[in-house]
Every structure is written in structure tokens, then in C-alpha cells.
C-alpha positions in Angstrom: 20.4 16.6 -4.8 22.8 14.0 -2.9 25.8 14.8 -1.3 28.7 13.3 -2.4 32.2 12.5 -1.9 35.5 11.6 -4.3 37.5 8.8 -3.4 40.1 10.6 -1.8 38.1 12.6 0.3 36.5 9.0 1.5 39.8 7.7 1.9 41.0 10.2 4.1 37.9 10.5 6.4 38.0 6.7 7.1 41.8 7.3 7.8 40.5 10.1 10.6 38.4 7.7 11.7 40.3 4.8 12.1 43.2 6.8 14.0 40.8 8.7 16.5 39.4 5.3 17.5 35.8 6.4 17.6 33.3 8.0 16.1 30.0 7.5 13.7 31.0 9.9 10.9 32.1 13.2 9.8 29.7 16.3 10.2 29.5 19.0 7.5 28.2 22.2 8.7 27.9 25.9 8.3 28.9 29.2 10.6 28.7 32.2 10.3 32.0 33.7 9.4 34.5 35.9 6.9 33.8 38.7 5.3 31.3 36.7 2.6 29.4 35.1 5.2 29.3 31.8 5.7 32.3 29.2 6.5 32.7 24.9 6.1 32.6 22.9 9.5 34.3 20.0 9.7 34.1 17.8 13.0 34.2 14.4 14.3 30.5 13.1 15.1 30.6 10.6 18.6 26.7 11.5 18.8 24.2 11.7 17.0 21.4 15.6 17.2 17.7 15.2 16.8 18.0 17.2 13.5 20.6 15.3 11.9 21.0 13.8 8.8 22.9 10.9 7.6 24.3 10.2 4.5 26.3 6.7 4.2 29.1 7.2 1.4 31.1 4.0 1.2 32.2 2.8 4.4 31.9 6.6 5.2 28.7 8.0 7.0 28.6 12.2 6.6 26.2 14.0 9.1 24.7 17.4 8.3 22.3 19.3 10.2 18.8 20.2 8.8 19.7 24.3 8.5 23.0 23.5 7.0 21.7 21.6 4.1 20.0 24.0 2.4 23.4 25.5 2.0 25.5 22.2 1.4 22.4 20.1 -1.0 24.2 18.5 -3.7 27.7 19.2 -2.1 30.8 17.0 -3.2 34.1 16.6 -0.8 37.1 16.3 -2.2 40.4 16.2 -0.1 43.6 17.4 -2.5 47.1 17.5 -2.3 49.3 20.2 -4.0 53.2 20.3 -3.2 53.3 19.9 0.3 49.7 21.1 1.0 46.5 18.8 1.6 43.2 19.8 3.1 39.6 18.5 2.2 37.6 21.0 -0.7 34.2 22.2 -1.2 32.8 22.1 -4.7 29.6 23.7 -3.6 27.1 24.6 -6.8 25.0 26.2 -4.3 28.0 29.1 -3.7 28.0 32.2 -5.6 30.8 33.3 -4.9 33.7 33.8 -2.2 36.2 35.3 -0.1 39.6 36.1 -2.0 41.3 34.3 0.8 38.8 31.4 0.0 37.7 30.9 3.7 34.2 31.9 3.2 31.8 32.1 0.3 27.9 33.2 -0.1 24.7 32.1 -1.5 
């Protein structure tokens, strides 16, 4: 399974991007976190780990980690707006469920 990315979500990350000044990509990772277990990662990538793997979406390169793909295999970002909130979204199929806050989910 690929990971993928909506045009928005591309959009905004090349926006990032082109305002820090720097950078190869976007990482995608996993931590351990919440109550269900496991949290998103999201950080600017200036260097490349050993393990790493790229994925070129676009003009858009995402990096994720070999132990966090099992987790995030056929991922798709998305980055929403609703009223005056925005922030990039997870449609994971490889979550079963998560958090009632929504800050974590499990597998």
C-alpha cells in the first residue's frame, strides 16, 4: 500500500517548506503516547536516517521510518479547515480505533 496525500495536505506542506527555507520533506512518524497508544509525528526533515524512507508526492517528498510504516502503510494526509480551525488529518485504515479526544488511536 502507498502512502498518499490530498491536494491540500500537499499544498500546505510545500507552504511549510517554502517559509522555513530548508528542508528535504516532511517526516511521518509514530510515538508512543495517550491513553490508546500510539500518536502522529509530524516534523521538518533537514537530514536524511539510514532507515528512512522516501516517498515523492508531487513536488512534496514524505519521509517515514522503517518501524513506523508498518503502522502508517497505505496512510493518506489530508490537511482541513473547519470554522476557524486547520490542522493536517490521518485517515489511517490500519487504526482500529482511537482516543475520544482523538490524539491517539491503536492497531
Amino acid at each position: 500500500m502507498a502512502i498518499s496525500m490530498t491536494p491540500a495536505a500537499a499544498e500546505r506542506v510545500k507552504s511549510f517548506l517554502d517559509s522555513r527555507g530548508k528542508g528535504i520533506g516532511l517526516r511521518l512518524g509514530l510515538k508512543t503516547s495517550g491513553c490508546s497508544g500510539m500518536a502522529y509525528i509530524i516534523e521538518f526533515v533537514d537530514d536524511l536516517n539510514l532507515d528512512d524512507e522516501v516517498y515523492e508526492i508531487g513536488d512534496v517528498k514524505i519521509i517515514i521510518d522503517a518501524k513506523s510504516f508498518i503502522y502508517l502503510q497505505g496512510i493518506e494526509l489530508d490537511f482541513v479547515k473547519e470554522g476557524l480551525n486547520e490542522g493536517f488529518q490521518f485517515n489511517n485504515p490500519n487504526a482500529k480505533g482511537e482516543c475520544g479526544c482523538g490524539e491517539s488511536f491503536t492497531v
